[in-house]
mmCIF file as gemmi writes it, N, C-alpha and C atoms, coordinates in Angstrom:
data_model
loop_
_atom_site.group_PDB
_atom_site.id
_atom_site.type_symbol
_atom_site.label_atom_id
_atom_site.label_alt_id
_atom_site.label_comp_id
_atom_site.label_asym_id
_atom_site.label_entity_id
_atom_site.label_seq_id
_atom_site.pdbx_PDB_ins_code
_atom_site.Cartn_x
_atom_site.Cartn_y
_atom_site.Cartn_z
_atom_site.occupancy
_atom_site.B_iso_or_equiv
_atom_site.pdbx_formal_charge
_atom_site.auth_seq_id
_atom_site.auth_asym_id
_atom_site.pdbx_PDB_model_num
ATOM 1 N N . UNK Axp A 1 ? 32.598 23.92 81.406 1 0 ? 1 A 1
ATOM 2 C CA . UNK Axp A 1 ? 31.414 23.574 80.658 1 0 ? 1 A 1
ATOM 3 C C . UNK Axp A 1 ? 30.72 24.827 80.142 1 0 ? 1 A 1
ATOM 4 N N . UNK Axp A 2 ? 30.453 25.612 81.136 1 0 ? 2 A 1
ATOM 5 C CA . UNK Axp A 2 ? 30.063 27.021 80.357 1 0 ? 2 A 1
ATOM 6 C C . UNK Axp A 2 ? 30.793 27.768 79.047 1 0 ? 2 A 1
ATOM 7 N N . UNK Axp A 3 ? 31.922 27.623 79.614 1 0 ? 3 A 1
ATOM 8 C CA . UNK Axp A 3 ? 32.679 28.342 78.08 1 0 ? 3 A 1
ATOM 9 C C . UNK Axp A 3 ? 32.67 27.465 77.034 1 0 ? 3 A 1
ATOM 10 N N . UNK Axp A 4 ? 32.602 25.681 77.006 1 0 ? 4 A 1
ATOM 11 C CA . UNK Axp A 4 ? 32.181 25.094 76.265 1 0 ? 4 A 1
ATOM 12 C C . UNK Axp A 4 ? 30.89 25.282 75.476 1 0 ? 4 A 1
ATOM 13 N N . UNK Axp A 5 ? 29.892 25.863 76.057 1 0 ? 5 A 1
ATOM 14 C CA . UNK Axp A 5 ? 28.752 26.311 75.891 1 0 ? 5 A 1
ATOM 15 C C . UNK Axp A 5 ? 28.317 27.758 75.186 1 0 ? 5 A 1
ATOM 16 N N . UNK Axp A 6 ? 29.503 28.319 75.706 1 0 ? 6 A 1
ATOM 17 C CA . UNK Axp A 6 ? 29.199 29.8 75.094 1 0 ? 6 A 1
ATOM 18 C C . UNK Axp A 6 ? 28.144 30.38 76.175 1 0 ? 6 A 1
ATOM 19 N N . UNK Axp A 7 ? 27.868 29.907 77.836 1 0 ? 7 A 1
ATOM 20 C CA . UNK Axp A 7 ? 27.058 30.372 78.122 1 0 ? 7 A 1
ATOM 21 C C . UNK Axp A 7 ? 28.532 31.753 79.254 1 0 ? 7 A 1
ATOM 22 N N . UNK Axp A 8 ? 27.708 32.764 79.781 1 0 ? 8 A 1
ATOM 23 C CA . UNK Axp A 8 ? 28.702 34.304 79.775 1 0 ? 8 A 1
ATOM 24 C C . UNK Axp A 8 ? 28.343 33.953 81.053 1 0 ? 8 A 1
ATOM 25 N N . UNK Axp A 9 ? 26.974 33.939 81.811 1 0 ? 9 A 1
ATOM 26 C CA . UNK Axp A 9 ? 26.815 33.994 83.026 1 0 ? 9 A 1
ATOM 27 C C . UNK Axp A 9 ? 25.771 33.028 83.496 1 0 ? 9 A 1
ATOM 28 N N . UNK Axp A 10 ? 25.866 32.801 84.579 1 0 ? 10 A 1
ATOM 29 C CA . UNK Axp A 10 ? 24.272 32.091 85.157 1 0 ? 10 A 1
ATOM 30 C C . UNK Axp A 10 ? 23.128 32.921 85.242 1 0 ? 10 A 1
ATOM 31 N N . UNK Axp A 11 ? 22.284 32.724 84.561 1 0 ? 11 A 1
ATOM 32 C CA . UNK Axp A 11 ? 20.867 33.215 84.158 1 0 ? 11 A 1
ATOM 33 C C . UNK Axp A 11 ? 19.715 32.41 86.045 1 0 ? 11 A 1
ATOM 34 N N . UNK Axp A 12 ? 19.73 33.481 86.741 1 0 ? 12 A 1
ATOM 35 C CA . UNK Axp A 12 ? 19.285 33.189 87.503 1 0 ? 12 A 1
ATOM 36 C C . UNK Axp A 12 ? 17.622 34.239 88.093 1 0 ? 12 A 1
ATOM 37 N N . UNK Axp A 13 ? 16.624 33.864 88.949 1 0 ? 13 A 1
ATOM 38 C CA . UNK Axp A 13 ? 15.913 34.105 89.547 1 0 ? 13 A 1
ATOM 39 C C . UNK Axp A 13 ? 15.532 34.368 90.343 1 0 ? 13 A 1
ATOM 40 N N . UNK Axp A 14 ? 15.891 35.109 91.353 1 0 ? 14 A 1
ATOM 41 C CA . UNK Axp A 14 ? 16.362 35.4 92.929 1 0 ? 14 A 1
ATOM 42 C C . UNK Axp A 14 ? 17.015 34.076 93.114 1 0 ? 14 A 1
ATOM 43 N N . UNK Axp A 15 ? 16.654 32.966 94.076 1 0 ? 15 A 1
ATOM 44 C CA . UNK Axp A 15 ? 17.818 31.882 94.141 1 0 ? 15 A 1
ATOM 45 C C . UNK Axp A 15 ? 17.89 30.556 93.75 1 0 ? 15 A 1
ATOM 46 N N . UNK Axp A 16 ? 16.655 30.742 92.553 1 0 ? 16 A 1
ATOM 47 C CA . UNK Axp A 16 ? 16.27 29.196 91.746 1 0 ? 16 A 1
ATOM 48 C C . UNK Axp A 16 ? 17.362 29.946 90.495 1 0 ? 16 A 1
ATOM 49 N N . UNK Axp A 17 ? 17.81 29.031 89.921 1 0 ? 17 A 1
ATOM 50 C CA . UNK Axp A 17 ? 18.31 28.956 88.388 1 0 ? 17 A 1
ATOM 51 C C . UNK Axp A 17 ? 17.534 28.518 87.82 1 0 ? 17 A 1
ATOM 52 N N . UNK Axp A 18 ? 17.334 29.22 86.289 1 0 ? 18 A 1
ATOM 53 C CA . UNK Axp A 18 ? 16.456 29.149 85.454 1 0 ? 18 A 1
ATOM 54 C C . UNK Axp A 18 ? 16.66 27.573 84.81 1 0 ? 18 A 1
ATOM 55 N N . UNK Axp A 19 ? 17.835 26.87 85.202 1 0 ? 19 A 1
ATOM 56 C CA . UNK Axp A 19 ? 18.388 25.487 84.438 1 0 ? 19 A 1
ATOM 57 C C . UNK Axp A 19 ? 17.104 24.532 85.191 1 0 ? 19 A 1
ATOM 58 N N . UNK Axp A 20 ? 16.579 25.044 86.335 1 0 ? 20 A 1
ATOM 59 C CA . UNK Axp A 20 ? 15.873 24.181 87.05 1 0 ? 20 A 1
ATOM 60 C C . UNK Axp A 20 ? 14.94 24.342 86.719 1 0 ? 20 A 1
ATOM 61 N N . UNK Axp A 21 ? 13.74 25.228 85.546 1 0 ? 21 A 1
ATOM 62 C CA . UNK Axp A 21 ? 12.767 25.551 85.511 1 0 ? 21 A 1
ATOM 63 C C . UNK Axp A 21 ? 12.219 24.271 85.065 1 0 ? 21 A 1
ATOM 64 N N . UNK Axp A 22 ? 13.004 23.723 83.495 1 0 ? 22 A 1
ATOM 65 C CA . UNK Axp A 22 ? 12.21 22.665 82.658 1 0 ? 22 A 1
ATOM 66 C C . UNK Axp A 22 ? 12.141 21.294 84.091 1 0 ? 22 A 1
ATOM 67 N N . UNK Axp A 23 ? 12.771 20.941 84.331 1 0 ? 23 A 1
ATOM 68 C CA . UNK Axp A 23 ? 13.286 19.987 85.508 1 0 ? 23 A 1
ATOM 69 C C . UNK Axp A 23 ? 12.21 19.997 86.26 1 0 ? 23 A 1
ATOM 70 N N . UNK Axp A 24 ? 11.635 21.164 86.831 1 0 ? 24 A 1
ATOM 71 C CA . UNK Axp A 24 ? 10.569 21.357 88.113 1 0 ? 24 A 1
ATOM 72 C C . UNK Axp A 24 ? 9.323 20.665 87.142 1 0 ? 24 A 1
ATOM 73 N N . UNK Axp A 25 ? 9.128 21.369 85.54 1 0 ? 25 A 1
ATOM 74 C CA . UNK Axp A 25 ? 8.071 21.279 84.695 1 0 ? 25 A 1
ATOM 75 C C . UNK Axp A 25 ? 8.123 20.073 84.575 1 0 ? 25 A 1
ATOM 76 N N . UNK Axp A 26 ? 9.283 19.19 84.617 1 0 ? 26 A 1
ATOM 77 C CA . UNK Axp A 26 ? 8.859 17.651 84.197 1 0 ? 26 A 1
ATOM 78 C C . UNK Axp A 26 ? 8.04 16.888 85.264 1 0 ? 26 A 1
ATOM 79 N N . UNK Axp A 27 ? 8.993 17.038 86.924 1 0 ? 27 A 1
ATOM 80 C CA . UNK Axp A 27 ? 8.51 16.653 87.777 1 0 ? 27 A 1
ATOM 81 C C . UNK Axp A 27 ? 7 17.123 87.806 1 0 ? 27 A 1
ATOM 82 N N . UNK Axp A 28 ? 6.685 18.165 88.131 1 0 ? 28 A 1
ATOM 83 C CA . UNK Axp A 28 ? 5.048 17.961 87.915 1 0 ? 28 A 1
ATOM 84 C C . UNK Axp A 28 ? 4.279 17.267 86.593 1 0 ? 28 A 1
ATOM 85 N N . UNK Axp A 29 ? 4.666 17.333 85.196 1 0 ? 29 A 1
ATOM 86 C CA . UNK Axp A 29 ? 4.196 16.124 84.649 1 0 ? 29 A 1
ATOM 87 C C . UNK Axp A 29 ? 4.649 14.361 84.77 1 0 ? 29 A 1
ATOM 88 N N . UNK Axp A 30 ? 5.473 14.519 85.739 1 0 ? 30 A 1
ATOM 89 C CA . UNK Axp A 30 ? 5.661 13.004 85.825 1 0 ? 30 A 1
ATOM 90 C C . UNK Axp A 30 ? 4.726 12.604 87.062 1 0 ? 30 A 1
ATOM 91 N N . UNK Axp A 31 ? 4.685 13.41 88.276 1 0 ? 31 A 1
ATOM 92 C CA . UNK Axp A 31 ? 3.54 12.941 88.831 1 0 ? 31 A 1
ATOM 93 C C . UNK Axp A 31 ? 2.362 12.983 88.318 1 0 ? 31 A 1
ATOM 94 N N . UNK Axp A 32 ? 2.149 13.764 87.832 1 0 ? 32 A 1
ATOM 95 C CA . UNK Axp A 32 ? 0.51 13.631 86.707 1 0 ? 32 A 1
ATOM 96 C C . UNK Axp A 32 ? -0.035 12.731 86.198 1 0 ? 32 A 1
ATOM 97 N N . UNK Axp A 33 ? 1.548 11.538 84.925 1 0 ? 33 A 1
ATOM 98 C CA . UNK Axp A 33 ? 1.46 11.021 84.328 1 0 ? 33 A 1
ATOM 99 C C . UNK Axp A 33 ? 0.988 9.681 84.991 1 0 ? 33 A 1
ATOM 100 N N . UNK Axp A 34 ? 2.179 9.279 85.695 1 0 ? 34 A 1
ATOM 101 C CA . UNK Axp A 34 ? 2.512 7.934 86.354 1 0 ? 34 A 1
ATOM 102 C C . UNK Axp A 34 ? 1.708 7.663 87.44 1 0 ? 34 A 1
ATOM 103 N N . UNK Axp A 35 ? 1.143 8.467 87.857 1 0 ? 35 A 1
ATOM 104 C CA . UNK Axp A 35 ? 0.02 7.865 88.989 1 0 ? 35 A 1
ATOM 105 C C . UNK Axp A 35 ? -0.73 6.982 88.369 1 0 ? 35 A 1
ATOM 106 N N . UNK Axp A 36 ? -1.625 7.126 86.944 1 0 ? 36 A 1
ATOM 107 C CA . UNK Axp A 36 ? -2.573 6.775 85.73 1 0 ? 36 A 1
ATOM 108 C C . UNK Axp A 36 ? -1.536 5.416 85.643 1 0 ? 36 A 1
ATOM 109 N N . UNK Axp A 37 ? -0.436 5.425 85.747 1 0 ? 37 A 1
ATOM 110 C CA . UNK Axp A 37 ? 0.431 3.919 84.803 1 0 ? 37 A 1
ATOM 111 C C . UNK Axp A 37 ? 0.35 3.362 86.163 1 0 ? 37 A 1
ATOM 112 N N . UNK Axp A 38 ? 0.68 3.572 87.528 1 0 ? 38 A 1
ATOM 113 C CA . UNK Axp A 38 ? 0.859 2.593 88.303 1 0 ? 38 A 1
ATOM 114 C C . UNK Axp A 38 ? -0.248 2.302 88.435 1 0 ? 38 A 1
ATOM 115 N N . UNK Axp A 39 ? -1.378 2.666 88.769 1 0 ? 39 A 1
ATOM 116 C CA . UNK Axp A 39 ? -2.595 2.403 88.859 1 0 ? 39 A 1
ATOM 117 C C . UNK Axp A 39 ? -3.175 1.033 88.071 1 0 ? 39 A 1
ATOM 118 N N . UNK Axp A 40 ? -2.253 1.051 86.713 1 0 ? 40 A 1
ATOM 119 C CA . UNK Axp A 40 ? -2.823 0.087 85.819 1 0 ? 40 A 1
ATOM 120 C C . UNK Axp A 40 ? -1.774 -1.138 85.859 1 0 ? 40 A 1
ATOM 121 N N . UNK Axp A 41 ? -0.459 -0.929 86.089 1 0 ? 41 A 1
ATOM 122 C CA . UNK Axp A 41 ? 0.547 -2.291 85.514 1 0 ? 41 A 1
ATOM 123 C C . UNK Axp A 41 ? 1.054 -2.422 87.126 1 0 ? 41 A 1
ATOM 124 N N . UNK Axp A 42 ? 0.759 -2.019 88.435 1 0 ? 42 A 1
ATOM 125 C CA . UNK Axp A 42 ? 1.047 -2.086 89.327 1 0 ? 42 A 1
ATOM 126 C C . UNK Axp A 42 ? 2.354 -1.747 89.722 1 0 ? 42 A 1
ATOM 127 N N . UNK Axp A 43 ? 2.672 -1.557 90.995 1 0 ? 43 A 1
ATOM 128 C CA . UNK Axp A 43 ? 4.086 -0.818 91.493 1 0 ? 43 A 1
ATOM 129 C C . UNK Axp A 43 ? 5.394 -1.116 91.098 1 0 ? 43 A 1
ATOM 130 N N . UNK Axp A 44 ? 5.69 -2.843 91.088 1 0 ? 44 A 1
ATOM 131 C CA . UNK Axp A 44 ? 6.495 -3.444 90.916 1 0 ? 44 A 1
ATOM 132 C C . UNK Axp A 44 ? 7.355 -2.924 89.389 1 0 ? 44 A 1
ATOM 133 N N . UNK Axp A 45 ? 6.38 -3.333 88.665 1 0 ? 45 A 1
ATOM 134 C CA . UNK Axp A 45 ? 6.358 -3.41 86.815 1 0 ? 45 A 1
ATOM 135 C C . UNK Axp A 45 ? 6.97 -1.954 86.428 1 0 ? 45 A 1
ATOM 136 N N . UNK Axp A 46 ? 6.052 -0.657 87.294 1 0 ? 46 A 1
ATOM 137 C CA . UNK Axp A 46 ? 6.076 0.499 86.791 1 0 ? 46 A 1
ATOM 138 C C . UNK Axp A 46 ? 7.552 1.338 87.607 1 0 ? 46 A 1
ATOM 139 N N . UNK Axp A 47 ? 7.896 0.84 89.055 1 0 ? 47 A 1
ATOM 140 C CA . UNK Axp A 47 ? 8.836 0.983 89.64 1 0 ? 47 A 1
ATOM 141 C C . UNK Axp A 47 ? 10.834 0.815 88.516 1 0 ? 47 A 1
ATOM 142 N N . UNK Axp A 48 ? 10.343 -0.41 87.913 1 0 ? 48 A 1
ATOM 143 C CA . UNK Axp A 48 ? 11.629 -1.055 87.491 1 0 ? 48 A 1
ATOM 144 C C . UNK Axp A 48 ? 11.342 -0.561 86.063 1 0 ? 48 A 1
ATOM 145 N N . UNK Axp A 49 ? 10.1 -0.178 85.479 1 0 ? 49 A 1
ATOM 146 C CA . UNK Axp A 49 ? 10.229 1.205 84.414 1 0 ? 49 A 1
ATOM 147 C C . UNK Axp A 49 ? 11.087 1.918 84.087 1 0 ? 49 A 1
ATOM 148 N N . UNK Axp A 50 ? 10.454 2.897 85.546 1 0 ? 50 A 1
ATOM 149 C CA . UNK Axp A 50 ? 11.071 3.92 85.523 1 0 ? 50 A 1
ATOM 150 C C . UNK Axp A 50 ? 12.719 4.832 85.83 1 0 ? 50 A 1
ATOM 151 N N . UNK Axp A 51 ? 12.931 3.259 86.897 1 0 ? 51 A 1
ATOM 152 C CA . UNK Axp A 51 ? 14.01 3.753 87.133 1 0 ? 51 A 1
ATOM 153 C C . UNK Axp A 51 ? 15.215 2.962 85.978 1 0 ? 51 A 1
ATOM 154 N N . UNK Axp A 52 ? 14.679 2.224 85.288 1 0 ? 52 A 1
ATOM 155 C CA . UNK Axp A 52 ? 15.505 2.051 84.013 1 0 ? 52 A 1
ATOM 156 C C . UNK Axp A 52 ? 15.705 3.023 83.043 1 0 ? 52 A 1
ATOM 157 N N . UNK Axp A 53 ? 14.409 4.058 82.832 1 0 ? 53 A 1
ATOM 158 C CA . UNK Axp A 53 ? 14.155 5.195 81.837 1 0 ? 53 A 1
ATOM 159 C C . UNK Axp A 53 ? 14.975 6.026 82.806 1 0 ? 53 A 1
ATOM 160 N N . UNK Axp A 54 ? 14.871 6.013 83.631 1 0 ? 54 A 1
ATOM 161 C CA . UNK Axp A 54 ? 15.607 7.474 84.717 1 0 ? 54 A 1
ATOM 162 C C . UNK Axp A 54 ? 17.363 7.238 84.462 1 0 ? 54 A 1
ATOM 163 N N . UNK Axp A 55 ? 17.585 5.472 84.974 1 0 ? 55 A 1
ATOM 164 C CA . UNK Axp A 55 ? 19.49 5.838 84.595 1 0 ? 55 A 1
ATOM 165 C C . UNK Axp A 55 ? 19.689 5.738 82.988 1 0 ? 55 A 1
ATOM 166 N N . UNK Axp A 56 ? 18.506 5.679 82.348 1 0 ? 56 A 1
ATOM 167 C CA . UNK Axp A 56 ? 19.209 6.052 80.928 1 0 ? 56 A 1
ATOM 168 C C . UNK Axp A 56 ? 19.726 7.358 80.542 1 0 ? 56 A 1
ATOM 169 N N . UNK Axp A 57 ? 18.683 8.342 81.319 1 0 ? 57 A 1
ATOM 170 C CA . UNK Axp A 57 ? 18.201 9.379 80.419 1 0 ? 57 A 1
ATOM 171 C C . UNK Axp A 57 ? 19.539 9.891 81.455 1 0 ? 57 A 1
ATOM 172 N N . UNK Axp A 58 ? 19.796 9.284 82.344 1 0 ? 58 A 1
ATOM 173 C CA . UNK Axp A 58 ? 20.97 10.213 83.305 1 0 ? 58 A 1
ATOM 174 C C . UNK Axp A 58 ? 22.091 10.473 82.542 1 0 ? 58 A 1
ATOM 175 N N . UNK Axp A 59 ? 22.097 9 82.002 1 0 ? 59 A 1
ATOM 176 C CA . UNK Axp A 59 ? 24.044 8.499 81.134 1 0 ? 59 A 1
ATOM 177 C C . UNK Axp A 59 ? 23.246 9.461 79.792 1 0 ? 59 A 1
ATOM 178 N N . UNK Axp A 60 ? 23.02 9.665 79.212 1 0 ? 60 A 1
ATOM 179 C CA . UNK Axp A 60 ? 22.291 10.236 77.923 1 0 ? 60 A 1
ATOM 180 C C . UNK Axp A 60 ? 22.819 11.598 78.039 1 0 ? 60 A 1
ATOM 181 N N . UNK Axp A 61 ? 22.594 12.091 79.584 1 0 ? 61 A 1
ATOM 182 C CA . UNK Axp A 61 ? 22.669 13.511 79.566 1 0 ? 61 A 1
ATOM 183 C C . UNK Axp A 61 ? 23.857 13.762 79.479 1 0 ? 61 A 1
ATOM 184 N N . UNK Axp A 62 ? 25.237 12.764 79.882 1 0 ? 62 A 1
ATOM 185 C CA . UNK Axp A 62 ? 26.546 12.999 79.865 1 0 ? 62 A 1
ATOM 186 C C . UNK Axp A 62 ? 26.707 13.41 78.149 1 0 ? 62 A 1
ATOM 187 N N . UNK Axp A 63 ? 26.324 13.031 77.591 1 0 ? 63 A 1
ATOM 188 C CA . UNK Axp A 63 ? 26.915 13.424 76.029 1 0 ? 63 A 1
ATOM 189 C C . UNK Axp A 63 ? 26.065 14.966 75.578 1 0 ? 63 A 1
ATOM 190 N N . UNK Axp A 64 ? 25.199 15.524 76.597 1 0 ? 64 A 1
ATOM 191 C CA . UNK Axp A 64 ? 24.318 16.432 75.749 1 0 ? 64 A 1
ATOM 192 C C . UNK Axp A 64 ? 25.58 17.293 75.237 1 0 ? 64 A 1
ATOM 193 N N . UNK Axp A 65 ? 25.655 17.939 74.022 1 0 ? 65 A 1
ATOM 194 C CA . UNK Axp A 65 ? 26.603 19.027 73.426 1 0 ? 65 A 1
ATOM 195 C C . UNK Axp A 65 ? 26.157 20.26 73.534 1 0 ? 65 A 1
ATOM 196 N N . UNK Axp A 66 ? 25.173 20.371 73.828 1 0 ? 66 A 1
ATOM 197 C CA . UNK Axp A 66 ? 24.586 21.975 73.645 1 0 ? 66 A 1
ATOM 198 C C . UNK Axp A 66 ? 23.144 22.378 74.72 1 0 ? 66 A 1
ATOM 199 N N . UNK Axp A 67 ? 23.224 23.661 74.963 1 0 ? 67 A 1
ATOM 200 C CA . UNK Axp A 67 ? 21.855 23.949 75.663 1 0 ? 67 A 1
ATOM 201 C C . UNK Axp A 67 ? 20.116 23.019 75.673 1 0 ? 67 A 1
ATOM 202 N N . UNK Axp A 68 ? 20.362 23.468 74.366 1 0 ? 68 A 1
ATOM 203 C CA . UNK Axp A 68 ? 19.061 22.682 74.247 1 0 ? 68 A 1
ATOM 204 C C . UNK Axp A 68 ? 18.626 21.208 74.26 1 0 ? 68 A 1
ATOM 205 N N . UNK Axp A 69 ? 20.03 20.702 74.389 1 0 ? 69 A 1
ATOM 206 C CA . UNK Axp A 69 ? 19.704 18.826 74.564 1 0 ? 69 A 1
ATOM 207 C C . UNK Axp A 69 ? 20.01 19.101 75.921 1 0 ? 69 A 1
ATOM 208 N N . UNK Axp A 70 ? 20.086 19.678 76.585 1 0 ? 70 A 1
ATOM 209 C CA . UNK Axp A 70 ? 20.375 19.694 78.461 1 0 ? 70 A 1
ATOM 210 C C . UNK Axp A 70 ? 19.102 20.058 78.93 1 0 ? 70 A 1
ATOM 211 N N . UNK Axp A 71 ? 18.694 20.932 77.987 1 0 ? 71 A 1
ATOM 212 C CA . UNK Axp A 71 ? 17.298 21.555 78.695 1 0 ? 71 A 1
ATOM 213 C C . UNK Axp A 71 ? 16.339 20.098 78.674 1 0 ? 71 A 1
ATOM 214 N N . UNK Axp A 72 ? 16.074 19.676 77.527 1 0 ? 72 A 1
ATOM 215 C CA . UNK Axp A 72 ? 15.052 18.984 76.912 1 0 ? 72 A 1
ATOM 216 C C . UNK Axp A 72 ? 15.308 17.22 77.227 1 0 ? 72 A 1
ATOM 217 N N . UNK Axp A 73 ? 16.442 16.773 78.511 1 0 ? 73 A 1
ATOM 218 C CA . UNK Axp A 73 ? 16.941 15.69 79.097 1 0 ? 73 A 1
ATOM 219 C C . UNK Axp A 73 ? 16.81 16.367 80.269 1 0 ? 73 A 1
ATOM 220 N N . UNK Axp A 74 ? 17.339 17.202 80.641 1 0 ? 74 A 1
ATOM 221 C CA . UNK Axp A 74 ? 16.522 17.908 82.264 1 0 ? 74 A 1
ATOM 222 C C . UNK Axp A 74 ? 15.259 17.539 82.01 1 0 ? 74 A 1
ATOM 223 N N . UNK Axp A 75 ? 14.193 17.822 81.651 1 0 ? 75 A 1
ATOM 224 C CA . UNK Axp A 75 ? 12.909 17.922 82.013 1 0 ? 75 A 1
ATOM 225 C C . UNK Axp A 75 ? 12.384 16.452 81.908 1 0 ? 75 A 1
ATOM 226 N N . UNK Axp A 76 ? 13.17 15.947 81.208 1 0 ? 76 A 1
ATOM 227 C CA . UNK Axp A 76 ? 12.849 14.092 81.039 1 0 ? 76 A 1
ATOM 228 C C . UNK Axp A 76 ? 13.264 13.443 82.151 1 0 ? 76 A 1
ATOM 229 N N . UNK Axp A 77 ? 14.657 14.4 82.17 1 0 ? 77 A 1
ATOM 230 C CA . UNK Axp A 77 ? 15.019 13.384 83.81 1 0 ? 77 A 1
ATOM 231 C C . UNK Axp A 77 ? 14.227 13.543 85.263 1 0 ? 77 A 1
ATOM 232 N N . UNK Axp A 78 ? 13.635 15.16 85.508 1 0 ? 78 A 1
ATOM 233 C CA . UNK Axp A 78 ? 12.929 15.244 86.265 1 0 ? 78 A 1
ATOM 234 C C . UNK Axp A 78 ? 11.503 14.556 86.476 1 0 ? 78 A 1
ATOM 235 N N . UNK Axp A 79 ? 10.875 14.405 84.833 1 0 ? 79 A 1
ATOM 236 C CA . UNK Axp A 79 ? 9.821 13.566 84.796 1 0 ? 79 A 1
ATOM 237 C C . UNK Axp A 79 ? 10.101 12.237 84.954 1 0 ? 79 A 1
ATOM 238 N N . UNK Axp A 80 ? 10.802 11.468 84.949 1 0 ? 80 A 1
ATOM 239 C CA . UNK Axp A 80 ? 10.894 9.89 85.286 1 0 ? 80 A 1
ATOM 240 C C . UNK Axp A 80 ? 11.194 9.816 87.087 1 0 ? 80 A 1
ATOM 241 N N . UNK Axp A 81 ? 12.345 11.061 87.532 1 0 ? 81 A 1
ATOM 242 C CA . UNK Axp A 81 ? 12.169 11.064 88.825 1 0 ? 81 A 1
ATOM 243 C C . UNK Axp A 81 ? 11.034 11.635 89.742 1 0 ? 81 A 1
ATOM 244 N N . UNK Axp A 82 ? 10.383 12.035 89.217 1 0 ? 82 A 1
ATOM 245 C CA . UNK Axp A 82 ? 8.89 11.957 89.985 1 0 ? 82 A 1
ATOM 246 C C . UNK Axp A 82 ? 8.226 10.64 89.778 1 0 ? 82 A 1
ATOM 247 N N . UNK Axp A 83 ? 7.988 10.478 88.862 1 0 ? 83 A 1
ATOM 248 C CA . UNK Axp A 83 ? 7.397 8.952 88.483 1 0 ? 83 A 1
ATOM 249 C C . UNK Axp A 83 ? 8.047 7.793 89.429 1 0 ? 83 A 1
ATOM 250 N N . UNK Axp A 84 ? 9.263 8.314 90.108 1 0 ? 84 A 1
ATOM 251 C CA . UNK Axp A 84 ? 9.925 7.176 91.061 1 0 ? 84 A 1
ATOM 252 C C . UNK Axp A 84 ? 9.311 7.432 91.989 1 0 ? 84 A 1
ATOM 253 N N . UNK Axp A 85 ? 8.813 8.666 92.714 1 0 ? 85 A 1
ATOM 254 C CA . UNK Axp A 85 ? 9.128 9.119 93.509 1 0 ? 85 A 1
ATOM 255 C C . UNK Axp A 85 ? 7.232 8.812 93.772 1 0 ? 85 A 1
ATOM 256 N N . UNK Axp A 86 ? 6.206 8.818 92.553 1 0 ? 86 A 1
ATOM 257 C CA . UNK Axp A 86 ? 4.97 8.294 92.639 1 0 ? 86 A 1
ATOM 258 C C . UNK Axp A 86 ? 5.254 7.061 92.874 1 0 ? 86 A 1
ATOM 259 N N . UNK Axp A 87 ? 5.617 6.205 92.366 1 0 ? 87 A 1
ATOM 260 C CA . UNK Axp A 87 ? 5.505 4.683 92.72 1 0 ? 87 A 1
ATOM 261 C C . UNK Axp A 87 ? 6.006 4.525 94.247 1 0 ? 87 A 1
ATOM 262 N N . UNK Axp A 88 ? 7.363 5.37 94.869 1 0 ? 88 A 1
ATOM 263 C CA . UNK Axp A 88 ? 7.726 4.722 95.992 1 0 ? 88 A 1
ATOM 264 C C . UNK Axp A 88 ? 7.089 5.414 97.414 1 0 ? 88 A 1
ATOM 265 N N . UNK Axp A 89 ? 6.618 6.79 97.303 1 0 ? 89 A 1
ATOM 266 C CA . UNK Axp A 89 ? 5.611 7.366 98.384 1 0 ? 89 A 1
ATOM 267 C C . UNK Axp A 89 ? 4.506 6.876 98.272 1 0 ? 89 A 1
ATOM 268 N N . UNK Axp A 90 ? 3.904 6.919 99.469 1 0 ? 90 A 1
ATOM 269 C CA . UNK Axp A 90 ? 2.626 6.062 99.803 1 0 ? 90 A 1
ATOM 270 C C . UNK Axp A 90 ? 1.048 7.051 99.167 1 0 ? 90 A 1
């Protein structure tokens, strides 16, 4: 996949990879977001949301072709899995 990519090496941070940065950035806006939505359409409604938006955006990511549709579906996927992860912690 890398040489598919044209990427040379892993671009890393002492022992986070930088692939995880947008990902971390979503998860904190998905808890942000979705607390505000469950609050309003209740657990159930917002539960079966999200985790419909979450295995989309999963199968979605199988076709990304290039960096920047990986980056920019990372950070979507991390934001819907927080949003699971608000609805199902107490």
């Amino acid at each position: 996949m890398k040489n598919k990519l044209g990427i040379k090496s892993t671009l890393s941070a002492g022992f986070v990879d930088l692939g995880m940065v947008p990902i971390i950035i979503g998860m904190a806006l998905g808890m942000y977001v979705f607390g505000s939505i469950l609050d309003k359409i209740g657990p159930k409604k917002a539960f079966s949301i999200f985790l419909i938006m979450s295995s989309l955006l999963v199968y979605t990511f199988n076709f990304a072709s290039n960096l920047l549709s990986m980056t920019l579906l990372g950070a979507l996927i991390g934001f819907s899995q927080m949003a699971c992860m608000a609805v199902t912690v107490p």
